[in-house]
C-alpha positions in Angstrom: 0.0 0.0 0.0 1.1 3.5 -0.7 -0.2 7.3 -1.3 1.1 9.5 -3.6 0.9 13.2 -4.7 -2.3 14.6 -6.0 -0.3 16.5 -8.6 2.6 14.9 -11.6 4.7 13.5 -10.6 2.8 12.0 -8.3 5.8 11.2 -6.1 4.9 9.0 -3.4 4.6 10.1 -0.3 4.1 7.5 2.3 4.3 3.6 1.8 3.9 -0.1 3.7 7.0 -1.8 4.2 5.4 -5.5 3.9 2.8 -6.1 1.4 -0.8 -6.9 2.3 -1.2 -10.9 1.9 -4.2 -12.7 2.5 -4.6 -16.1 2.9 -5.6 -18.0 -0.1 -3.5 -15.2 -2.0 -0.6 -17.9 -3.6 -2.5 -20.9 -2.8 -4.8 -23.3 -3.6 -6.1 -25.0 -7.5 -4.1 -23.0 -9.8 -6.0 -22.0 -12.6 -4.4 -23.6 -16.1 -4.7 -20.3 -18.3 -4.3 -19.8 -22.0 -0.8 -20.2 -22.3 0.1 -21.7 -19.2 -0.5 -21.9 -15.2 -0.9 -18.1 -13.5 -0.4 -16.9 -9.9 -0.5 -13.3 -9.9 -2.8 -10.4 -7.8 -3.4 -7.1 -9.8 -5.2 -4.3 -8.7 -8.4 -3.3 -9.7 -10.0 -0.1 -7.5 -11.2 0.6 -4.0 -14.1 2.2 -2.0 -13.5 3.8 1.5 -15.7 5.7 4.2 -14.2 7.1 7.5 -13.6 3.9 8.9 -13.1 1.0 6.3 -11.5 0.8 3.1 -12.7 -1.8 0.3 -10.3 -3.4 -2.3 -11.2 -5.1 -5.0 -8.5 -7.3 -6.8 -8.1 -9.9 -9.4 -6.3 -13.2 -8.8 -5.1 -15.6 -11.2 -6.5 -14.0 -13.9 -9.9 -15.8 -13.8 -11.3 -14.4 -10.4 -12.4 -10.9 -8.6 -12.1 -10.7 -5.0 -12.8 -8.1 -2.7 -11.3 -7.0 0.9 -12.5 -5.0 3.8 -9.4 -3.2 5.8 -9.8 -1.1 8.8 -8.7 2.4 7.6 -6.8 4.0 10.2 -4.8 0.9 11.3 -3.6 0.9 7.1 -2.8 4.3 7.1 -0.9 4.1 11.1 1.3 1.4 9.0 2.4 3.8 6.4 6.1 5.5 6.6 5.9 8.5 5.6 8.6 10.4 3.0 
């Protein structure tokens, strides 16, 4: 997780030293794809009020998943720049 500028460059400006891992993440069937066998997480976008923060992500290439994180605790893990 990270936070950037508002403005190009959008340099970042704070960031999560270990990257948010779920279980079920690199485990589990592994889905045969066109070419060959995929284990990947990609981004897709994310919804947030003042106390939760919802992220929706691919996995695999052939399914959409979607996490709830407590907001503040995220952003308390952030270093700053």
């Amino acid at each position: 997780a990270y936070t950037f500028q508002k403005e190009a460059p959008y340099q970042i400006t704070a960031l999560r030293k270990v990257p948010i891992v779920g279980d079920g993440f690199y485990s589990g069937p592994q889905f045969k794809g066109y070419w060959k066998p995929v284990r990947a997480i990609f981004p897709g976008g994310y919804v947030y009020d003042e106390d939760h923060i919802w992220v929706a992500f691919g996995k695999d290439d052939h399914e959409v998943w979607v996490t709830k994180l407590n907001r503040k605790a995220l952003m308390k893990s952030l270093i700053r720049y």
